[in-house]
GUSE-438030 format. One record per residue: residue number from 1; residue in three letters; chain; x, y, z of N, C-alpha, C, CB in turn. Coordinates in steps of 0.1 Angstrom, whole numbers, plus 5000, padded with zeros to 4 digits. Glycine has a CB too. Layout:
REM residues N
[NUM ala A [X Y Z] [X Y Z] [X Y Z] [X Y Z]],
...
This chain:
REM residues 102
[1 unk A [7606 5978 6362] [7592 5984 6362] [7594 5999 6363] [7584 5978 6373]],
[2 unk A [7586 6003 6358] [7585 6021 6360] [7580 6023 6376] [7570 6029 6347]],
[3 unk A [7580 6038 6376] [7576 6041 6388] [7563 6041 6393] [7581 6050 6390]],
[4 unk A [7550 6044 6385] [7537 6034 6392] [7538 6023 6386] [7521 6038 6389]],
[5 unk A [7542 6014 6377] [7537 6000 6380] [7548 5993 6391] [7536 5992 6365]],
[6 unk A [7557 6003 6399] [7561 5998 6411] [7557 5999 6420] [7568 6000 6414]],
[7 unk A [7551 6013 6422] [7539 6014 6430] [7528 6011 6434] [7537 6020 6430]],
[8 unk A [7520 6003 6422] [7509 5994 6423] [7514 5982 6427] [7501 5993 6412]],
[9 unk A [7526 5974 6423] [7535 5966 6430] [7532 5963 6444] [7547 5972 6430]],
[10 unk A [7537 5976 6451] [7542 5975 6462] [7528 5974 6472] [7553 5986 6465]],
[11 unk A [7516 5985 6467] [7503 5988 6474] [7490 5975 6468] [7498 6007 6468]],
[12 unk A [7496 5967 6458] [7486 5957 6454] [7483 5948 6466] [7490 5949 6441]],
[13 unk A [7492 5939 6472] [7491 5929 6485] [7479 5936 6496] [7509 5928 6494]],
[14 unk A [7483 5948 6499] [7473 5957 6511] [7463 5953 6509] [7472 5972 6511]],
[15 unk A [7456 5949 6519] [7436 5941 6523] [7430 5958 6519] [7429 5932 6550]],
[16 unk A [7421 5948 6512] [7411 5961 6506] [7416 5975 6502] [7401 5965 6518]],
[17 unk A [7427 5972 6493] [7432 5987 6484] [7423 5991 6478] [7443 5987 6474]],
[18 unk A [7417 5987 6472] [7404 5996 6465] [7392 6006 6474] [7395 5984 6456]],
[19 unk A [7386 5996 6483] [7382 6006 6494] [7386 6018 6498] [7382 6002 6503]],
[20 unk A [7397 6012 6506] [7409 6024 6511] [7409 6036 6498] [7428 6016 6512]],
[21 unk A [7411 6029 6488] [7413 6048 6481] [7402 6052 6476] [7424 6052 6468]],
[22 unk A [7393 6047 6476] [7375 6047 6471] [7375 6060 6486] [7360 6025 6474]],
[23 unk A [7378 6049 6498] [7372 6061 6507] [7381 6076 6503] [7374 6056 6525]],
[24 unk A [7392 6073 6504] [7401 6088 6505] [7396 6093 6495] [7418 6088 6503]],
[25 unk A [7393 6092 6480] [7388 6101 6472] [7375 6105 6478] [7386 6096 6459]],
[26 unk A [7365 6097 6485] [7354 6102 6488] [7356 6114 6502] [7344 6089 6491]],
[27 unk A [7364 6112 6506] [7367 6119 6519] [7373 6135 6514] [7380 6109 6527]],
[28 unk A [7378 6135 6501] [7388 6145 6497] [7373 6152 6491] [7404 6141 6485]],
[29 unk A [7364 6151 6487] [7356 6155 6473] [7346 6160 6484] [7349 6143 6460]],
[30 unk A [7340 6150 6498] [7331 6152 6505] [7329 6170 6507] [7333 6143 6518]],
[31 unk A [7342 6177 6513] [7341 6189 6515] [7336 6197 6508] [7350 6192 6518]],
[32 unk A [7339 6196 6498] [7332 6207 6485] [7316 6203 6482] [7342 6205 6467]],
[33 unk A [7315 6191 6482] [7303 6187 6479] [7290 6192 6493] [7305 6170 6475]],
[34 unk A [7298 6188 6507] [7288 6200 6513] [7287 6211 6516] [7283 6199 6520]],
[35 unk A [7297 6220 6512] [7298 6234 6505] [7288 6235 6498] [7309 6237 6497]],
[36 unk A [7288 6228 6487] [7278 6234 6475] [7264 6231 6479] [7280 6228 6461]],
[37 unk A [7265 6220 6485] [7248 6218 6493] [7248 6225 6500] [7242 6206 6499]],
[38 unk A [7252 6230 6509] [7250 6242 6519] [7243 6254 6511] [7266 6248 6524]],
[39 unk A [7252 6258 6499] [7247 6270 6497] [7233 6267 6487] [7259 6280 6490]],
[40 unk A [7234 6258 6484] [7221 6257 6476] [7208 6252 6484] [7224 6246 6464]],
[41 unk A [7212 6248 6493] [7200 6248 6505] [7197 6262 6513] [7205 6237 6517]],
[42 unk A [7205 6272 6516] [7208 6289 6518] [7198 6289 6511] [7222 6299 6513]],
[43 unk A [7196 6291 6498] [7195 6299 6487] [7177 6292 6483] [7211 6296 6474]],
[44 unk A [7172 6281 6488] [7161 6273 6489] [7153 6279 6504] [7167 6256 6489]],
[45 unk A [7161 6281 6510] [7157 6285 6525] [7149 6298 6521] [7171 6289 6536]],
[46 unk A [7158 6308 6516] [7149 6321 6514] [7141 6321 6505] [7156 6334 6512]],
[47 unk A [7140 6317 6494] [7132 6319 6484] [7122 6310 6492] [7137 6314 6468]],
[48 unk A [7118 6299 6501] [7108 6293 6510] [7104 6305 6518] [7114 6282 6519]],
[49 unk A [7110 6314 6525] [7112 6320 6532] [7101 6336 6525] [7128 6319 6534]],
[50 unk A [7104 6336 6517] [7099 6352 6508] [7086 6343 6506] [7111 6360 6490]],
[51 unk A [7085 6332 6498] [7070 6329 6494] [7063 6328 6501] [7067 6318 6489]],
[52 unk A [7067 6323 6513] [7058 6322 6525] [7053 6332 6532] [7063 6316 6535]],
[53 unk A [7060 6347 6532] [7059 6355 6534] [7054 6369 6527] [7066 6354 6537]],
[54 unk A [7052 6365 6512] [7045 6373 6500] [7032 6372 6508] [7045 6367 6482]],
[55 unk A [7029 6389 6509] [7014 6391 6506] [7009 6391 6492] [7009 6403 6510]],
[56 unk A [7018 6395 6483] [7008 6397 6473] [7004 6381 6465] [7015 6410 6462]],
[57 unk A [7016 6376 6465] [7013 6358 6463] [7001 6352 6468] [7023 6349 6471]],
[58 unk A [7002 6353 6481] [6988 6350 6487] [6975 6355 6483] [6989 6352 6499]],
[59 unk A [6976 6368 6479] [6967 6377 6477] [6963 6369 6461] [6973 6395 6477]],
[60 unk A [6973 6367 6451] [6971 6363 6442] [6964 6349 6442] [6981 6364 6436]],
[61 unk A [6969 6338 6449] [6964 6325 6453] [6949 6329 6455] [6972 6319 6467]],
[62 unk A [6946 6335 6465] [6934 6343 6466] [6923 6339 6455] [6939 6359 6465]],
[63 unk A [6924 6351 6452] [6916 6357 6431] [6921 6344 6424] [6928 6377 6418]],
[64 unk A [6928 6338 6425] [6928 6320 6418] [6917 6314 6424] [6942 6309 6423]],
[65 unk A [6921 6313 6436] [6907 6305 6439] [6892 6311 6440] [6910 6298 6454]],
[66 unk A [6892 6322 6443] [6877 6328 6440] [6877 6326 6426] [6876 6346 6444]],
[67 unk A [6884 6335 6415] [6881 6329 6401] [6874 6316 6398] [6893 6326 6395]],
[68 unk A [6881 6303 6403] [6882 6296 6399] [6864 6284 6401] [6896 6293 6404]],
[69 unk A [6861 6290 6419] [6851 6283 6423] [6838 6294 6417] [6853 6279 6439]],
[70 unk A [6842 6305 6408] [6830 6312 6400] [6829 6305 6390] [6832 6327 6395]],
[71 unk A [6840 6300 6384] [6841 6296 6369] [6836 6283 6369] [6857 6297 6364]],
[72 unk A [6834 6276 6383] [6826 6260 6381] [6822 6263 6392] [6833 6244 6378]],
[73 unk A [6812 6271 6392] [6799 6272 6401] [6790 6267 6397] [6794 6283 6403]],
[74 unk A [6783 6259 6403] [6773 6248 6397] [6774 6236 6396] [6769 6248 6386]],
[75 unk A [6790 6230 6391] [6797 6216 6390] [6798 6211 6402] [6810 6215 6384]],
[76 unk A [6805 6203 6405] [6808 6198 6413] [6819 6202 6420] [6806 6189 6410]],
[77 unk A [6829 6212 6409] [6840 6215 6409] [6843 6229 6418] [6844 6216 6395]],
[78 unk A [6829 6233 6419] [6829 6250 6424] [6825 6246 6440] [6814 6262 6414]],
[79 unk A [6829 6259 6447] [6832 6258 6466] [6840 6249 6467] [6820 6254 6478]],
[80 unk A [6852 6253 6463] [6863 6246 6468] [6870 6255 6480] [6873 6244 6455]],
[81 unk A [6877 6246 6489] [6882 6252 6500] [6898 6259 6496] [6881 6240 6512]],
[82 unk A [6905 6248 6486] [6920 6253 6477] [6918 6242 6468] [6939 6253 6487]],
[83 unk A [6932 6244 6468] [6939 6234 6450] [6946 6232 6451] [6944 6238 6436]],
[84 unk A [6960 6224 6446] [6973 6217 6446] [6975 6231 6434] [6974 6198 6441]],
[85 unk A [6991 6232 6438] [6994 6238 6431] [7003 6239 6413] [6996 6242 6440]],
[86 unk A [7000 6224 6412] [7001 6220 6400] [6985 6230 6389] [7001 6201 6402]],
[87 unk A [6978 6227 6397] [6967 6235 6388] [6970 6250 6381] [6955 6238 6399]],
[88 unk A [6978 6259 6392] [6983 6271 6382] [6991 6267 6369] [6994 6281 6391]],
[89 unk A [6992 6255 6370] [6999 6260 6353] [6990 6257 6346] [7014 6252 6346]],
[90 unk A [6976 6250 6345] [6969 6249 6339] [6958 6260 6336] [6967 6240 6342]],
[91 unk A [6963 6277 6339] [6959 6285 6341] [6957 6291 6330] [6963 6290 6349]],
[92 unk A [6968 6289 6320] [6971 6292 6306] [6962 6286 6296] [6984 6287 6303]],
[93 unk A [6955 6273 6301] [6948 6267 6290] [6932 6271 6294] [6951 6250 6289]],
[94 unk A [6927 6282 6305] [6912 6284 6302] [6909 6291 6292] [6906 6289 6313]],
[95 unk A [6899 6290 6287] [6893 6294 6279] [6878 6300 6279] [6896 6287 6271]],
[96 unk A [6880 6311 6271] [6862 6322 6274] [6852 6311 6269] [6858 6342 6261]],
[97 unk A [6840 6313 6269] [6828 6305 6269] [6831 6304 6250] [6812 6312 6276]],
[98 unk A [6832 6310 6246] [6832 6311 6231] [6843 6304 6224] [6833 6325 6226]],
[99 unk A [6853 6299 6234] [6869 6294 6228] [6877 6304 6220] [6868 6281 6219]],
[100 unk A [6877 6318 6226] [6885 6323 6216] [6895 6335 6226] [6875 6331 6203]],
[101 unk A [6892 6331 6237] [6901 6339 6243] [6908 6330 6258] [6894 6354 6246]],
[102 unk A [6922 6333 6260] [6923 6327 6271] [6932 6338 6287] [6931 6312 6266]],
């Protein structure tokens, strides 16, 4: 036999070989992997961190929602207290009373 199929030889009989090196690869990889979540959670932190802390964001959120409870004043839709903020992307699709501008 060659030298791994002697080696799988000799390590095949061992209870739960596959586990065993399932864990060790998982054990060897674990480190880097929460390395990289580390910094990508860093990096989630501040950008949480700055939004929360923009005035002018807020300020903007603002003039969204005033805009918005002018623009359906009368509906049912207007005096709103806020919005989900899925609604800003639908900011792109208003349109002037005439449909020609947005």
């Amino acid at each position: 036999l060659g030298q791994v199929e002697s080696f799988f030889h000799v390590i095949s009989p061992l209870p739960a070989i596959h586990d065993r090196i399932e864990s060790l690869l998982f054990k060897q990889k674990l480190e880097s992997t929460v390395t990289t979540l580390d910094e990508r959670l860093k990096i989630v932190t501040v950008a949480c961190e700055k939004v929360s802390k923009s005035e002018r964001l807020a300020k903007l959120l603002e003039i969204v929602l005033k805009l918005g409870n002018y623009l359906n004043g009368g509906t049912q839709r207007g005096g709103v207290f806020g919005y989900r903020l899925d609604v800003l992307a639908k900011l792109a699709t208003v349109k002037s009373l005439d449909n020609t501008k947005t």
